[in-house]
C-alpha angles and dihedrals in degrees: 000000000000116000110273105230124247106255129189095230125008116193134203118190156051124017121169141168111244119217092194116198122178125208140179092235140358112280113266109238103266098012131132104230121185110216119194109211139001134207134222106212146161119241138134131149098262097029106049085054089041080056093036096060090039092065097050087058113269129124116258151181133189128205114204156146125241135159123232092270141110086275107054080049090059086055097055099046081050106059084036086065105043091046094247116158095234118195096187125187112215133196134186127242103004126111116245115250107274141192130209106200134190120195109192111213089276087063098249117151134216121185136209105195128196127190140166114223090223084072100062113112110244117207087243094063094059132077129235094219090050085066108032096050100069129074093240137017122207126200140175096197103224090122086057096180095047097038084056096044090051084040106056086040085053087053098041083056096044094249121158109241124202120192126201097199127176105156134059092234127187111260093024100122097064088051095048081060090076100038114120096179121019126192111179123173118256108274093045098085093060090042097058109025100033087228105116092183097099096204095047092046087048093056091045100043078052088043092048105032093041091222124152112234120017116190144152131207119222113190118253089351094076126227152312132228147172122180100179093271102033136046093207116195119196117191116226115245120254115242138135109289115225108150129356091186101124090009092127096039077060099048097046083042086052086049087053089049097052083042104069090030082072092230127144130280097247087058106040083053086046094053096036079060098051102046086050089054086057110049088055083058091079138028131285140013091300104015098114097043102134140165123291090254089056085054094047090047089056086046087055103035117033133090120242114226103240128249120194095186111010088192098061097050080058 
């Protein structure tokens, strides 16, 4: 078997195709709404910040599931064009995952997701030296049994592994285990700890689960973090607002990137925040991916919504 190259990040989730509608408002239960245009896009947790972190300049791979169609095709061409090392597990026959969106005129997204079992990546169709040999591994953990698999070989390597997790799914606490940074979305803490207090789940899912950085985004309002010393609040930048879809693929891609930057945690948080910003300037999952330089001007530039209390908008 040839050598696998050394990456920087190696990912192991989600990919999906994107049909992006826009509308002025969110469909009233039982109406009849014309929509204009629609757009084909890439997109998918894992794979938008594979892409994300391939475009600011690091090396990248990306593990991952599609079926024998156009979009799997899409997928493909993508990761062709952006340089990611893409091992990619095919099957015939069988539609790639896809997402219908609808973005109302604040920008705010709602998805309709479809996706064929046959699709889900099994521990058995990945390979030990794809993981090990990268300097991080990010998962989203939808596929629970492969996330964990990639996960526990990371840890056993000494690899630093990021999750991006949204759902309680079965399985999730044994790949928490081997979590070294974990970034949920605001509602998973409660969820999975019963403690509805954010602050206080996030110190006990770090307690139990000995990982090293517990946080949740929250939107506009930033994000939260504990590092074990410090509950650290970033404000979101304030920008206007076209699309959030991908917005938090972006900002865990932006954490990755300020990880193995070696930078500190304020500004890691602070960059994650502003790629994310900038991505929802645009349309689409990876529409407002730019250059380092275009991150660090929002950064300088841009003013921060205000938060008077960060724990009671949680």
């Amino acid at each position: 078997m040839p050598d696998v190259a050394v990456v920087d990040l190696v990912g192991v989730g989600l990919n999906a195709t994107d049909t992006l509608i826009p509308l002025a408002e969110f469909p009233a239960r039982g109406s009849k709404v014309e929509y204009h245009r629609a757009s084909f896009l890439p997109g998918g947790q894992t794979a938008s910040a594979v892409v994300a972190c391939q475009t600011w300049g690091l090396t990248t791979r990306y593990v991952g599931k599609l079926g024998d169609d156009d979009a799997a095709r899409l997928h493909q061409s993508e990761f062709a064009r952006t340089g990611v090392d893409a091992r990619l597990v095919e099957v015939p026959n069988a539609a790639s995952p896809q997402s219908l969106i609808i973005v109302d005129a604040g920008g705010e997204r709602t998805v309709l997701c479809r996706r064929d079992e046959r699709l889900l990546l099994q521990p058995e169709e990945m390979e030990r030296d794809w993981i090990v040999s990268a300097r991080a591994l990010h998962v989203d953990g939808y596929e629970t049994a492969a996330a964990t698999q990639a996960a526990r070989w990371a840890h056993e390597a000494g690899v630093p592994v990021i999750a991006d997790l949204d759902e309680t799914y079965s399985g999730v606490e044994d790949l928490i285990r081997c979590v070294d940074y974990l970034i949920v979305s605001r509602d998973f803490p409660a969820r999975l700890t019963g403690e509805r207090d954010l602050g206080l789940a996030l110190k006990l899912i770090r307690k139990q689960y000995d990982c090293k950085l517990t946080a949740a985004t929250l939107g506009q309002d930033g994000v939260i973090a504990w590092d074990g010393q410090r509950l650290l609040h970033r404000a979101a930048y304030h920008v206007p607002v076209v699309d959030t879809t991908g917005a938090g693929d972006v900002f865990h891609a932006g954490f990755i990137y300020g990880l193995l930057r070696g930078w500190e945690l304020d500004h890691q948080l602070d960059f994650a925040c502003a790629a994310a910003a900038l991505n929802c300037t645009c349309s689409g999952a990876r529409g407002g991916i730019r250059g380092v330089e275009h991150v660090e001007q929002v950064m300088a530039t841009t003013p921060r919504y205000s938060i008077a209390d960060p724990l009671a908008i949680a």
